[in-house]
mmCIF file of the N, C-alpha and C atoms, coordinates in Angstrom:
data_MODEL
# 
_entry.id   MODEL 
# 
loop_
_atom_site.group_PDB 
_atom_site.id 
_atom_site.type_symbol 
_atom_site.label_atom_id 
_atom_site.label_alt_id 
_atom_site.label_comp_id 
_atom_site.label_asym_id 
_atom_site.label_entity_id 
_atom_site.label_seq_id 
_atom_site.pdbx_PDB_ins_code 
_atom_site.Cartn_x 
_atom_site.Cartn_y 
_atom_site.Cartn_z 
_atom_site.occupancy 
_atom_site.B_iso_or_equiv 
_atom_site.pdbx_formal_charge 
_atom_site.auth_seq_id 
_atom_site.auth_comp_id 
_atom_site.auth_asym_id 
_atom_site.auth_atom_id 
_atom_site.pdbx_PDB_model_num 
ATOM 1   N N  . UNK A 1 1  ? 13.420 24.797 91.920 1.00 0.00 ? 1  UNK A N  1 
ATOM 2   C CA . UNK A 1 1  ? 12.936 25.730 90.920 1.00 0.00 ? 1  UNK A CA 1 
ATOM 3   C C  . UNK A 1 1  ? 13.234 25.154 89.536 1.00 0.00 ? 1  UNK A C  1 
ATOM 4   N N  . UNK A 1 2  ? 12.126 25.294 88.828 1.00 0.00 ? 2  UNK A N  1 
ATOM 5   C CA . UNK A 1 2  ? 12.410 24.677 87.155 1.00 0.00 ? 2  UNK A CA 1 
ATOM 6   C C  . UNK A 1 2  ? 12.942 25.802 86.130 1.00 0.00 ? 2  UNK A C  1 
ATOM 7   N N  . UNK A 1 3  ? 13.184 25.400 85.306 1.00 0.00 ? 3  UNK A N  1 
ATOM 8   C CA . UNK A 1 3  ? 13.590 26.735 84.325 1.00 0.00 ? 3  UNK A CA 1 
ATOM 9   C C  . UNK A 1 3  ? 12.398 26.763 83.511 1.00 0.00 ? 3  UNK A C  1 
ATOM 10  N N  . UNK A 1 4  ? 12.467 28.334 82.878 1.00 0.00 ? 4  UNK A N  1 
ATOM 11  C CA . UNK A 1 4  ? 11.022 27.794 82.168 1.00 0.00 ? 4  UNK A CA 1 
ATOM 12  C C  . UNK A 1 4  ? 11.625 28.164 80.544 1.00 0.00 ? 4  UNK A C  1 
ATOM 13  N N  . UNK A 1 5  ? 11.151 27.964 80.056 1.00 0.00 ? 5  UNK A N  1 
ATOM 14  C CA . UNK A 1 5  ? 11.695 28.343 78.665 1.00 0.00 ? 5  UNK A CA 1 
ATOM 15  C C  . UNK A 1 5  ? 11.040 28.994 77.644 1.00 0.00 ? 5  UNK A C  1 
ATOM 16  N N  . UNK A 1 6  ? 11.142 30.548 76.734 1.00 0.00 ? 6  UNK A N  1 
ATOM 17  C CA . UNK A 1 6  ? 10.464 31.142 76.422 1.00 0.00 ? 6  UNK A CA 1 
ATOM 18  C C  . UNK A 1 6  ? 9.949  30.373 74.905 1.00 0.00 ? 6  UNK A C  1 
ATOM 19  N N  . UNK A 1 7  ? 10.726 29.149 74.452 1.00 0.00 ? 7  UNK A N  1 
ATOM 20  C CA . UNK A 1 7  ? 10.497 28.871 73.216 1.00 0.00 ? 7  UNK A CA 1 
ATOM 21  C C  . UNK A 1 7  ? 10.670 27.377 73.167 1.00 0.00 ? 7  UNK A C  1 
ATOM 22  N N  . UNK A 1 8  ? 9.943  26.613 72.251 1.00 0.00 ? 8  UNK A N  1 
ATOM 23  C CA . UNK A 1 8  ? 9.744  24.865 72.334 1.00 0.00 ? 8  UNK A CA 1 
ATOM 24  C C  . UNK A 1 8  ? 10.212 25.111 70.675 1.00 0.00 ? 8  UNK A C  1 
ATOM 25  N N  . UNK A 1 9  ? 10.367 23.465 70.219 1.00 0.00 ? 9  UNK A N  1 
ATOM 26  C CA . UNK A 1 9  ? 10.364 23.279 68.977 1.00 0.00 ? 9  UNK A CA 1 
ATOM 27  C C  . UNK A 1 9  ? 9.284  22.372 67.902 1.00 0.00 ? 9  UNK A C  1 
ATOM 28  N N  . UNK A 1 10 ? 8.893  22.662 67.081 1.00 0.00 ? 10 UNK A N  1 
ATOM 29  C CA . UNK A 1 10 ? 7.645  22.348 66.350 1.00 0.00 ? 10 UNK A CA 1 
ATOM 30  C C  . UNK A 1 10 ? 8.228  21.991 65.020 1.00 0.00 ? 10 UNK A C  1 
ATOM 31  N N  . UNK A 1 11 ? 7.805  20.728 64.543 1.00 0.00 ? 11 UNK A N  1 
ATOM 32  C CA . UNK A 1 11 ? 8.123  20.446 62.712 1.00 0.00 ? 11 UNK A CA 1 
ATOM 33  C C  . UNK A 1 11 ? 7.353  21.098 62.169 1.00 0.00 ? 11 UNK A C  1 
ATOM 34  N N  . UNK A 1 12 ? 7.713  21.860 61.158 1.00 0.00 ? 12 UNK A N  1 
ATOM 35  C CA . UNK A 1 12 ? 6.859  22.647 60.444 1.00 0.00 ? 12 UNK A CA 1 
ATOM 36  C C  . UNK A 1 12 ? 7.854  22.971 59.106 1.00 0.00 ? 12 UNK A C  1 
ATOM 37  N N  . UNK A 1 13 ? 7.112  22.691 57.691 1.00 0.00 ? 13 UNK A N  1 
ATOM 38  C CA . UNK A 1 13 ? 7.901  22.488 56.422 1.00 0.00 ? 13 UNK A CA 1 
ATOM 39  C C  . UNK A 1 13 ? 9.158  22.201 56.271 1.00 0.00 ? 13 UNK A C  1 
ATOM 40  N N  . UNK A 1 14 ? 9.319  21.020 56.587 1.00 0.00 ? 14 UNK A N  1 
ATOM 41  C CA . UNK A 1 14 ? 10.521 20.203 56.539 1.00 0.00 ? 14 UNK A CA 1 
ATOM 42  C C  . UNK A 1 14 ? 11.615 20.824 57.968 1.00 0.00 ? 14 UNK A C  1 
ATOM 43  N N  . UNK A 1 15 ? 11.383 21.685 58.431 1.00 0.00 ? 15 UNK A N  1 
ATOM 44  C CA . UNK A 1 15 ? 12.884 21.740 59.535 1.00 0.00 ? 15 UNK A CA 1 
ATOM 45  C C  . UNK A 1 15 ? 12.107 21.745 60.935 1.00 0.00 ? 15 UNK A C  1 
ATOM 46  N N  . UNK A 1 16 ? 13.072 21.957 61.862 1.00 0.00 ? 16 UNK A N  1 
ATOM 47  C CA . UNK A 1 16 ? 12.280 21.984 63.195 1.00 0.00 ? 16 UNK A CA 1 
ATOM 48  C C  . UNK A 1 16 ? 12.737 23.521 63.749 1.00 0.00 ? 16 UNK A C  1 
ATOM 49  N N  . UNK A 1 17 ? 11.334 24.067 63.722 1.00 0.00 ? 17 UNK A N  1 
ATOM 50  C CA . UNK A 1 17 ? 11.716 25.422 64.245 1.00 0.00 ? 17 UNK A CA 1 
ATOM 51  C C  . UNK A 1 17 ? 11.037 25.790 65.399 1.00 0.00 ? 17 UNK A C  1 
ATOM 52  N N  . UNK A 1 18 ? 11.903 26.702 66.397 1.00 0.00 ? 18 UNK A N  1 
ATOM 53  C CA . UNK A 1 18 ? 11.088 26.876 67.752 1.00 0.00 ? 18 UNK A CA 1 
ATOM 54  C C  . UNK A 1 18 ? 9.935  28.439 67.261 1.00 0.00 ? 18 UNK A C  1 
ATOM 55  N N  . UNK A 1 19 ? 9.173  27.946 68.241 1.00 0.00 ? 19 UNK A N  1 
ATOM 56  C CA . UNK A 1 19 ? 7.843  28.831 68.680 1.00 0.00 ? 19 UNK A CA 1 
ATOM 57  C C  . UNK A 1 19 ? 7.899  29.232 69.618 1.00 0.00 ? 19 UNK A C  1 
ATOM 58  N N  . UNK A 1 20 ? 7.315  30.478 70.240 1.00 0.00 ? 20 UNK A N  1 
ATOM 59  C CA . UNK A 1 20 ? 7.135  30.908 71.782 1.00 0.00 ? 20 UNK A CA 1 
ATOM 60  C C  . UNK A 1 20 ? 6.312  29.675 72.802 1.00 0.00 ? 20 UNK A C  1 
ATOM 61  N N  . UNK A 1 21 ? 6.747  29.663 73.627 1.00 0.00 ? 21 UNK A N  1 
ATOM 62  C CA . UNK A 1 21 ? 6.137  28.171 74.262 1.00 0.00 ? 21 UNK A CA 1 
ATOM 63  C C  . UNK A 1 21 ? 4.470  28.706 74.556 1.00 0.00 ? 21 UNK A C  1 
ATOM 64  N N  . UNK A 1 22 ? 4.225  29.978 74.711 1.00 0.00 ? 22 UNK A N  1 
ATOM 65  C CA . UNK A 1 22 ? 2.351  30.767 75.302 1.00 0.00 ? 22 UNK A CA 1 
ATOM 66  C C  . UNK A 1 22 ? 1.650  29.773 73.906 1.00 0.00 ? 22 UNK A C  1 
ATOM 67  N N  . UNK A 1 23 ? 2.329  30.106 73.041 1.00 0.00 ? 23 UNK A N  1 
ATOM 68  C CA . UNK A 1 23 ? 1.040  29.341 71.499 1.00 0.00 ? 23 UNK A CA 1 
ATOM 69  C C  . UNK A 1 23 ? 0.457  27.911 71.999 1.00 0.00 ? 23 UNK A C  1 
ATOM 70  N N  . UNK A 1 24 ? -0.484 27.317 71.346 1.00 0.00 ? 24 UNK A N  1 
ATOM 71  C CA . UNK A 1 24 ? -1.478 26.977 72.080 1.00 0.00 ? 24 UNK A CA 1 
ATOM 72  C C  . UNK A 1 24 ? -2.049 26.023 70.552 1.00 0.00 ? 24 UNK A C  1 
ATOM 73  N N  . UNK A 1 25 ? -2.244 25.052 70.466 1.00 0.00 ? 25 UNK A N  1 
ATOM 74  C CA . UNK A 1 25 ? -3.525 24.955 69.233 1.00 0.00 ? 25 UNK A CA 1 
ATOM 75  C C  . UNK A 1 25 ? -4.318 25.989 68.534 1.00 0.00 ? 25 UNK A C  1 
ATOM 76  N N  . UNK A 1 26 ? -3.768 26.039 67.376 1.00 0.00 ? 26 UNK A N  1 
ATOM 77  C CA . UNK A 1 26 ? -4.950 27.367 66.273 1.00 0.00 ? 26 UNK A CA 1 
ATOM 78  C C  . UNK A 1 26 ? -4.368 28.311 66.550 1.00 0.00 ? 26 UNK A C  1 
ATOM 79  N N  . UNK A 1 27 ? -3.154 28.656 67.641 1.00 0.00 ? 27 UNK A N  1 
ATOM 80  C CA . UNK A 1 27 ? -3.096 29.913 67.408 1.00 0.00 ? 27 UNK A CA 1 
ATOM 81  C C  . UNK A 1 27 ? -2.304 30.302 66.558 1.00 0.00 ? 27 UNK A C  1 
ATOM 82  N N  . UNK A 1 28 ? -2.176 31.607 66.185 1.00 0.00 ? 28 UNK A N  1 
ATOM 83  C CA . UNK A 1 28 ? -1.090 32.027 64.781 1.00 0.00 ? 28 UNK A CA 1 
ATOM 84  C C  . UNK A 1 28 ? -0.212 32.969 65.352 1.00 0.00 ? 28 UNK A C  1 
ATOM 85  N N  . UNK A 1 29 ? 0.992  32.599 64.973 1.00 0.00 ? 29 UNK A N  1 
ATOM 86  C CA . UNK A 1 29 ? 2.237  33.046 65.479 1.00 0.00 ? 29 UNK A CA 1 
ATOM 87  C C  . UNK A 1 29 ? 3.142  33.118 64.605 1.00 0.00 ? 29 UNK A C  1 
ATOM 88  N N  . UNK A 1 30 ? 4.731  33.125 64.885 1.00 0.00 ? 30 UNK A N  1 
ATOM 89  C CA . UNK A 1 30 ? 5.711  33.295 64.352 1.00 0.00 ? 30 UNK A CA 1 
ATOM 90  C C  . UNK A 1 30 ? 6.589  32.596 65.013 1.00 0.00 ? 30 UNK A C  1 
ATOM 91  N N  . UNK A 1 31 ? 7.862  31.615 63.891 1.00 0.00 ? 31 UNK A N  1 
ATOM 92  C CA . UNK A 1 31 ? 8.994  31.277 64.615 1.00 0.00 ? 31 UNK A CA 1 
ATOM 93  C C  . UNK A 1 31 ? 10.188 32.322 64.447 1.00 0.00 ? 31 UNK A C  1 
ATOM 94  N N  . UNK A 1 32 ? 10.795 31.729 65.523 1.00 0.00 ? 32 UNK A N  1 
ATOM 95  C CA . UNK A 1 32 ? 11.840 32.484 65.410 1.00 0.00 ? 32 UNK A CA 1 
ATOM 96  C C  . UNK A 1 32 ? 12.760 33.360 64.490 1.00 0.00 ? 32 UNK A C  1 
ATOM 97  N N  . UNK A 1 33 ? 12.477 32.591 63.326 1.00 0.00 ? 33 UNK A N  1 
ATOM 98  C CA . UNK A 1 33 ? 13.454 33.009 62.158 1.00 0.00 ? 33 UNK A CA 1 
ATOM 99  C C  . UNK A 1 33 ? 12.261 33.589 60.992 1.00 0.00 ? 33 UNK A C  1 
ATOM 100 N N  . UNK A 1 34 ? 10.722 33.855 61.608 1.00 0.00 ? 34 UNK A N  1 
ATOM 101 C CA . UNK A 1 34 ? 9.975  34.922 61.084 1.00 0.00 ? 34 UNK A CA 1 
ATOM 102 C C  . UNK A 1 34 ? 9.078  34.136 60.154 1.00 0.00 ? 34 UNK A C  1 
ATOM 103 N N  . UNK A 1 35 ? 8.943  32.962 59.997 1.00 0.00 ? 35 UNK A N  1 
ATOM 104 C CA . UNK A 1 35 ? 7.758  32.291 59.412 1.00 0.00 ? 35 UNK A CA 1 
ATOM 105 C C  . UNK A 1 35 ? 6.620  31.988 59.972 1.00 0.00 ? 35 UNK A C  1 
ATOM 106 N N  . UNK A 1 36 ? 5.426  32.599 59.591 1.00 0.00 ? 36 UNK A N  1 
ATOM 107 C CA . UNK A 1 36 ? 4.090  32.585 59.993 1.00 0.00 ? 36 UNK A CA 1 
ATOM 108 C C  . UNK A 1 36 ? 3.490  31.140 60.341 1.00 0.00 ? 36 UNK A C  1 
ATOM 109 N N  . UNK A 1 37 ? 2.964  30.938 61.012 1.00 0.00 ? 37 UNK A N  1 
ATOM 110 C CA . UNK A 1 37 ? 2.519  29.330 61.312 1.00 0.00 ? 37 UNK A CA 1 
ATOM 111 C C  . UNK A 1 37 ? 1.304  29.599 62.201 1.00 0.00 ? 37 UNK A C  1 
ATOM 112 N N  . UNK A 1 38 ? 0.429  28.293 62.275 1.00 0.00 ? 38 UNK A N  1 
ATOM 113 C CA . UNK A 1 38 ? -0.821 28.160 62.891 1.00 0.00 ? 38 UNK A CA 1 
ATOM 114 C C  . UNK A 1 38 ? -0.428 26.818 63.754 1.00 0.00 ? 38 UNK A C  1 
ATOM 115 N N  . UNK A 1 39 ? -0.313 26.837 65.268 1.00 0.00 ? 39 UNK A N  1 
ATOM 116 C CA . UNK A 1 39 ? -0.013 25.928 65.835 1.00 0.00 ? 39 UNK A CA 1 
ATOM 117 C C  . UNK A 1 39 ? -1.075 24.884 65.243 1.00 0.00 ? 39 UNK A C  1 
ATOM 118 N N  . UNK A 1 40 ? -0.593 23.588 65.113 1.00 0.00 ? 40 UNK A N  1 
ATOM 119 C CA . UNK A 1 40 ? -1.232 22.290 64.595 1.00 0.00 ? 40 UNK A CA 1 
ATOM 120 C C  . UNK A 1 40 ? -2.003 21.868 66.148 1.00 0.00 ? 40 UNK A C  1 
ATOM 121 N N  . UNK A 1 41 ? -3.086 21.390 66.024 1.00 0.00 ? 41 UNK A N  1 
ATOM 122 C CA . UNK A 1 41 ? -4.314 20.483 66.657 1.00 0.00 ? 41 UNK A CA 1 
ATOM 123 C C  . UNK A 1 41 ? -4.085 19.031 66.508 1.00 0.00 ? 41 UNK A C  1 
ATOM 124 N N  . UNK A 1 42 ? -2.665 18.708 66.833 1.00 0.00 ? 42 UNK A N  1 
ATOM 125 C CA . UNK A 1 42 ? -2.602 16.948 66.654 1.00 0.00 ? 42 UNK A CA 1 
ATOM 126 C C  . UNK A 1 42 ? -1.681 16.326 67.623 1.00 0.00 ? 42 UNK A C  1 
ATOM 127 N N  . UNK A 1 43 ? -1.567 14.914 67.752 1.00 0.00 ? 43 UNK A N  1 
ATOM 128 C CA . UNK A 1 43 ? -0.467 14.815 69.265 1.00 0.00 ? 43 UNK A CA 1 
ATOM 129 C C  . UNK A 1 43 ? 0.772  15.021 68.682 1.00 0.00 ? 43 UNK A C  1 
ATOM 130 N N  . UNK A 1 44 ? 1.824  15.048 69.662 1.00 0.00 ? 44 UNK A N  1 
ATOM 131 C CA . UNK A 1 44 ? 3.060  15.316 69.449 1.00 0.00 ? 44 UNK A CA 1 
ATOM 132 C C  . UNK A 1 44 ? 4.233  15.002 68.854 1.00 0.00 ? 44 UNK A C  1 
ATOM 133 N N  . UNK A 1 45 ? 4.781  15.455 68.034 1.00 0.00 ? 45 UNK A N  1 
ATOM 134 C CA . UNK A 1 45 ? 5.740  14.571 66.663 1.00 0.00 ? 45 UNK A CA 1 
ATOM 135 C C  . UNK A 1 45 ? 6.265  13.140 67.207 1.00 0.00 ? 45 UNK A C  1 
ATOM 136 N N  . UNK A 1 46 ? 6.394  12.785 66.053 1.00 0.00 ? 46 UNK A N  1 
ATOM 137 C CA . UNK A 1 46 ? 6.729  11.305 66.288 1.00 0.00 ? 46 UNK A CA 1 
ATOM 138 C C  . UNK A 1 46 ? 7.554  10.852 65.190 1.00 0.00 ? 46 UNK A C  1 
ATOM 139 N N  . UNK A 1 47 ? 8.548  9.894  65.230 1.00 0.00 ? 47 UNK A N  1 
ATOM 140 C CA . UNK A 1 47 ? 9.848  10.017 63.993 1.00 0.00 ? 47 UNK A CA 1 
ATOM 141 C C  . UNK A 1 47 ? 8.931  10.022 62.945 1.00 0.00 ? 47 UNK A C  1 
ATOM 142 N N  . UNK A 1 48 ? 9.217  10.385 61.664 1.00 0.00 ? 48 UNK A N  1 
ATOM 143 C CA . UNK A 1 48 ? 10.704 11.052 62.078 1.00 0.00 ? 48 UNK A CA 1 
ATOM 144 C C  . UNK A 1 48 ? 10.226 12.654 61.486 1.00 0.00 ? 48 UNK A C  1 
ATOM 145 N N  . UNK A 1 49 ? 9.634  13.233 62.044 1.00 0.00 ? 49 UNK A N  1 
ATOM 146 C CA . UNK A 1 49 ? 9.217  14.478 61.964 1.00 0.00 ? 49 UNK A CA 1 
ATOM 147 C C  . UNK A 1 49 ? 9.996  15.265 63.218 1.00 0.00 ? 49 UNK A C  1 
ATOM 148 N N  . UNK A 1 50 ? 10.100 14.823 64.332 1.00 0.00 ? 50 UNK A N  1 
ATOM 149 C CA . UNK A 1 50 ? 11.097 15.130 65.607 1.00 0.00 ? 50 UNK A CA 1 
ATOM 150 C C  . UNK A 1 50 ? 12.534 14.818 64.646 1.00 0.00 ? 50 UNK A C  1 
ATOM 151 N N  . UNK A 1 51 ? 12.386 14.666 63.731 1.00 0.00 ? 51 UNK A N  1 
ATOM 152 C CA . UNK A 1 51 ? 13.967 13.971 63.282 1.00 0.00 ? 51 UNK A CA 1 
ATOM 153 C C  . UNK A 1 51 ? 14.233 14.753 62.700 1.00 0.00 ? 51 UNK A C  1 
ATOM 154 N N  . UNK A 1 52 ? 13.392 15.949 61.793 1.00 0.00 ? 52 UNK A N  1 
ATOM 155 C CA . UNK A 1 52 ? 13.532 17.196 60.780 1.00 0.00 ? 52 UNK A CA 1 
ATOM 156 C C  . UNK A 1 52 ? 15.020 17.709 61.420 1.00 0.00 ? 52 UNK A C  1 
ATOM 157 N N  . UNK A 1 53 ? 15.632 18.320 59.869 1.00 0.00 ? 53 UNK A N  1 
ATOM 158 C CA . UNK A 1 53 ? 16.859 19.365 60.291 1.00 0.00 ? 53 UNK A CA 1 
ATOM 159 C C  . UNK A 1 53 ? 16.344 20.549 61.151 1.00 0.00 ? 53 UNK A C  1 
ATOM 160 N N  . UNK A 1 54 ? 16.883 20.971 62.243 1.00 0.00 ? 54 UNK A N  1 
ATOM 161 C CA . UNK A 1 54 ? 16.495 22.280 62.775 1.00 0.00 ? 54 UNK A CA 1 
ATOM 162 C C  . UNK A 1 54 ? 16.976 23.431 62.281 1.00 0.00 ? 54 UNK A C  1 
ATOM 163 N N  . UNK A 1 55 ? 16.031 24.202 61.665 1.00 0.00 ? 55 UNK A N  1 
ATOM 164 C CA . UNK A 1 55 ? 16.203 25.550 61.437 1.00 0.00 ? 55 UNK A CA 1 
ATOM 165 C C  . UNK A 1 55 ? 16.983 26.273 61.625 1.00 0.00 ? 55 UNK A C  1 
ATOM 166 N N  . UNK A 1 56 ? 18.238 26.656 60.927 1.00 0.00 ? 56 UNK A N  1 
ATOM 167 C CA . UNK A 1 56 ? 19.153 27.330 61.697 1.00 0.00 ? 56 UNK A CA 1 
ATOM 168 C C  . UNK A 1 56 ? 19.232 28.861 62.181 1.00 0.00 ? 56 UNK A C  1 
ATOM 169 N N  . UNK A 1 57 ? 18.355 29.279 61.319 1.00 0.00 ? 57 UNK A N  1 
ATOM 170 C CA . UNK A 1 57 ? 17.753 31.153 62.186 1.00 0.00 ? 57 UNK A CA 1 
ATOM 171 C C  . UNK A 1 57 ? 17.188 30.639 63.411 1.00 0.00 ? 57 UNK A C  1 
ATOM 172 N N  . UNK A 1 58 ? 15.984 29.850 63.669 1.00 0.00 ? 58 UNK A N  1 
ATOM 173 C CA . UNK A 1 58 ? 15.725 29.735 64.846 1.00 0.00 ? 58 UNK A CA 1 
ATOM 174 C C  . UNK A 1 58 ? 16.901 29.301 65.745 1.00 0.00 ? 58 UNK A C  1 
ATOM 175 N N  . UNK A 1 59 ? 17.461 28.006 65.904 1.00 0.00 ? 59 UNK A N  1 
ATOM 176 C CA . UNK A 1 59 ? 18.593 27.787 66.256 1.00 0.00 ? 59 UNK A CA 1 
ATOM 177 C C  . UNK A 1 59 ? 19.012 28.634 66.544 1.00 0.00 ? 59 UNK A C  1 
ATOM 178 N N  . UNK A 1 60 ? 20.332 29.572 66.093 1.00 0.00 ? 60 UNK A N  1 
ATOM 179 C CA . UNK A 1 60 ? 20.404 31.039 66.375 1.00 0.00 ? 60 UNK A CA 1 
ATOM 180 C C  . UNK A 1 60 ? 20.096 31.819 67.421 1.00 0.00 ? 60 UNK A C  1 
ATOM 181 N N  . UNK A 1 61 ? 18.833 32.416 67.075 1.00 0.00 ? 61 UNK A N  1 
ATOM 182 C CA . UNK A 1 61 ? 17.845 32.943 67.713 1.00 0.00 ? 61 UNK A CA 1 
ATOM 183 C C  . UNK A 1 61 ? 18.010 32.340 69.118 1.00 0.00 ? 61 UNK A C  1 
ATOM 184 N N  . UNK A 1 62 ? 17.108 31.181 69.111 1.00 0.00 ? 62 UNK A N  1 
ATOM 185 C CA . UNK A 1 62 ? 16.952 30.759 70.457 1.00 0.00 ? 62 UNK A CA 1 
ATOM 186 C C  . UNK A 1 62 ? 18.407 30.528 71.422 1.00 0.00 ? 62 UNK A C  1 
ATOM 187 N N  . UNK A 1 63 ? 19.785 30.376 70.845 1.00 0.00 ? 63 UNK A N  1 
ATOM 188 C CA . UNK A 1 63 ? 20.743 30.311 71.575 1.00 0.00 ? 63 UNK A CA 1 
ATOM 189 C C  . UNK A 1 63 ? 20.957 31.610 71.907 1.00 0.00 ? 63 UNK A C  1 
ATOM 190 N N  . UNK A 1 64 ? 21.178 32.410 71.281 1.00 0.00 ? 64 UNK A N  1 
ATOM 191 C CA . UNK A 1 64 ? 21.165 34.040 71.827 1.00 0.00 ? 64 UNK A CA 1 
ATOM 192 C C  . UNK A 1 64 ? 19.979 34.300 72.713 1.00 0.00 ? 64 UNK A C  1 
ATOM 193 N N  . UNK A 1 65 ? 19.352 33.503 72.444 1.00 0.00 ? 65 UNK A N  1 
ATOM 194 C CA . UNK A 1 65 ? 18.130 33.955 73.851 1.00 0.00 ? 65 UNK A CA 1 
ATOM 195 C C  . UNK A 1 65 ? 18.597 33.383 75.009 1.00 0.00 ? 65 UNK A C  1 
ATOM 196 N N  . UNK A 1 66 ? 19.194 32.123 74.881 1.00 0.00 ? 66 UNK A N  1 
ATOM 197 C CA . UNK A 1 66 ? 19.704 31.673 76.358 1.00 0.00 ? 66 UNK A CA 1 
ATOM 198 C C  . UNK A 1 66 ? 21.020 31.659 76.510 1.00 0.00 ? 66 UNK A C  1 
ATOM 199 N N  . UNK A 1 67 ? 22.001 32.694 75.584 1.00 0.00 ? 67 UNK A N  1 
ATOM 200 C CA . UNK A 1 67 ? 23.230 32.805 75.926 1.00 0.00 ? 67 UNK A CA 1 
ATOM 201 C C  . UNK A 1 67 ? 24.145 31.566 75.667 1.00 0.00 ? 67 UNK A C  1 
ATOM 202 N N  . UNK A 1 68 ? 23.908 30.878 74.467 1.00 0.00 ? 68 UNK A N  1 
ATOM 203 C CA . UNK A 1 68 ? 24.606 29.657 74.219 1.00 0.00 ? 68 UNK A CA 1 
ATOM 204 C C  . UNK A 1 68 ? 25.150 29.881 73.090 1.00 0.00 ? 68 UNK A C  1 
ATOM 205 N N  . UNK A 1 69 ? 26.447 30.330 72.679 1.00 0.00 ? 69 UNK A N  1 
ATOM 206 C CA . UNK A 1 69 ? 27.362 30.148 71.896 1.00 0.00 ? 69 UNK A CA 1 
ATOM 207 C C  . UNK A 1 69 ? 26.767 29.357 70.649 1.00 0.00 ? 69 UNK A C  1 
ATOM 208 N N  . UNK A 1 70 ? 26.784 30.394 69.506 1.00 0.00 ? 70 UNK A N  1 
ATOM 209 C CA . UNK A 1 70 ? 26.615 29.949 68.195 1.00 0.00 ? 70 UNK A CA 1 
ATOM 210 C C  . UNK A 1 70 ? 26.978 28.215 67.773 1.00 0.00 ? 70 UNK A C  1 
ATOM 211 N N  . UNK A 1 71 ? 25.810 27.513 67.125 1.00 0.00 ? 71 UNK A N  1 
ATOM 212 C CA . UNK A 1 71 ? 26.700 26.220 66.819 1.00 0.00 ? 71 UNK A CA 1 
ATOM 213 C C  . UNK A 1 71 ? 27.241 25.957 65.265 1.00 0.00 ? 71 UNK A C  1 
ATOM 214 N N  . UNK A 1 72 ? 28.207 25.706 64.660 1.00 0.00 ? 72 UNK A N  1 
ATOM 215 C CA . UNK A 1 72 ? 29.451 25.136 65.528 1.00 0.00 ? 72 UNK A CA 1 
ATOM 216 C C  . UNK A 1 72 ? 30.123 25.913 66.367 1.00 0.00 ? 72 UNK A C  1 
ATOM 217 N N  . UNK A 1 73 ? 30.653 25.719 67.405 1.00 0.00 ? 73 UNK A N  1 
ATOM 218 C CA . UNK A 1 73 ? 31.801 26.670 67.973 1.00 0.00 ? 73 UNK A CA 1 
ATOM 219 C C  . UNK A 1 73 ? 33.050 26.914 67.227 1.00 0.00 ? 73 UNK A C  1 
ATOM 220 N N  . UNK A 1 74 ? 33.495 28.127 67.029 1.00 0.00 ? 74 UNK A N  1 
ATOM 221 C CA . UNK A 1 74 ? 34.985 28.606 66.718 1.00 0.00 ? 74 UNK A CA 1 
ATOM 222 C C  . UNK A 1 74 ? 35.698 28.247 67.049 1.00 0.00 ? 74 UNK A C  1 
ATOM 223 N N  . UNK A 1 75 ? 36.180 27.243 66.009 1.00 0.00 ? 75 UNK A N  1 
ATOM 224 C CA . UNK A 1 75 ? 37.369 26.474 66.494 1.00 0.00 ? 75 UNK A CA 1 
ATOM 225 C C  . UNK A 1 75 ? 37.350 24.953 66.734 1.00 0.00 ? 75 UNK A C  1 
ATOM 226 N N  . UNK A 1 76 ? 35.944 24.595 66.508 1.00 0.00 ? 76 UNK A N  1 
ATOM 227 C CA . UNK A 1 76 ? 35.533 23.101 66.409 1.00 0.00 ? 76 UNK A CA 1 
ATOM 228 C C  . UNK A 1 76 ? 34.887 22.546 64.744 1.00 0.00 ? 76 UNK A C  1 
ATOM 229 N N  . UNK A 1 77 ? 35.164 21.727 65.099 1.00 0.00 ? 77 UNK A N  1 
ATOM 230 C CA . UNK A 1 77 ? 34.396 20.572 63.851 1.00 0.00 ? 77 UNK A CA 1 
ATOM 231 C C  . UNK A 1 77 ? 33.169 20.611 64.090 1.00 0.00 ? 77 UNK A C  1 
ATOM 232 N N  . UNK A 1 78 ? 31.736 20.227 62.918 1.00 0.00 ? 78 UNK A N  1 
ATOM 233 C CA . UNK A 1 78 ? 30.593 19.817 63.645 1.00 0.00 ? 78 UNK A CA 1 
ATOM 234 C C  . UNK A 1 78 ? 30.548 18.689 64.714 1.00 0.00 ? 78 UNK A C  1 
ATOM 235 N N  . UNK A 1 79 ? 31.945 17.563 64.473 1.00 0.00 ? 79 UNK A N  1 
ATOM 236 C CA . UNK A 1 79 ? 31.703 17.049 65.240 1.00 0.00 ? 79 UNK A CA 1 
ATOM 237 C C  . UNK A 1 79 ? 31.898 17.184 66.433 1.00 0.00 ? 79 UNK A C  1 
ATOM 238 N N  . UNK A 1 80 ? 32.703 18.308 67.102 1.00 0.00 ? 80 UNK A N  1 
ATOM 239 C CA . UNK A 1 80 ? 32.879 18.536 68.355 1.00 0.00 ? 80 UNK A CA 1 
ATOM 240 C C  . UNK A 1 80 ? 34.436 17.892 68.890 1.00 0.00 ? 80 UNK A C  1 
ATOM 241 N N  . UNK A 1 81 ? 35.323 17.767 67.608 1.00 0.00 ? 81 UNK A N  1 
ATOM 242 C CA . UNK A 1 81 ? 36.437 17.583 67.911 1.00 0.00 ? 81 UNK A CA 1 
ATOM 243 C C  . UNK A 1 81 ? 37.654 18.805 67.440 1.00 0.00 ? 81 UNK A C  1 
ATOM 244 N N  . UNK A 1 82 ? 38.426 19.518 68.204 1.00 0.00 ? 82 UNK A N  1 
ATOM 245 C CA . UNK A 1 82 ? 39.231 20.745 67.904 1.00 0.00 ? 82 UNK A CA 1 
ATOM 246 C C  . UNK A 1 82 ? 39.757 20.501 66.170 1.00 0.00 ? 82 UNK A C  1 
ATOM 247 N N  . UNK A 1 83 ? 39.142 21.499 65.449 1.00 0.00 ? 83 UNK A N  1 
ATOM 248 C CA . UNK A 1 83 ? 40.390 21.479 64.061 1.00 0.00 ? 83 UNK A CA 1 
ATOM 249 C C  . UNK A 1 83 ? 41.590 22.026 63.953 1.00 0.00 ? 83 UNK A C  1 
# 
């Protein structure tokens, strides 16, 4: 069994923010963190647009959707070493 996932991530004005994965080319939607967008009609990012900062409302968002602990964690560095 695969997992399926209710949300992907898309570059869109400088950060990378997730979308509901149903959007489609042309269609008009919303990311996560409530900015209006028109899925783009082109192939799939390529550096460094996949390289954009990710959005951190979406971010957010989408971890509370799959139950993943806010990032940074309490009690860590960004880098992932205890402070």
């Amino acid at each position: 069994m695969t997992d399926v996932r209710e949300f992907r991530w898309l570059p869109h004005a400088g950060r990378r923010h997730a979308i509901p994965t149903e959007l489609a080319a042309f269609d008009e939607g919303r990311t996560l963190c409530g900015i209006a967008v028109t899925v783009p009609n082109r192939p799939l990012p390529r550096i460094p647009d996949w390289c954009w900062p990710t959005c951190a409302g979406c971010d957010l968002a989408w971890r509370t959707s799959e139950g993943i602990p806010a990032y940074p964690r309490s009690g860590r560095s960004p880098s992932g070493k205890a402070s």
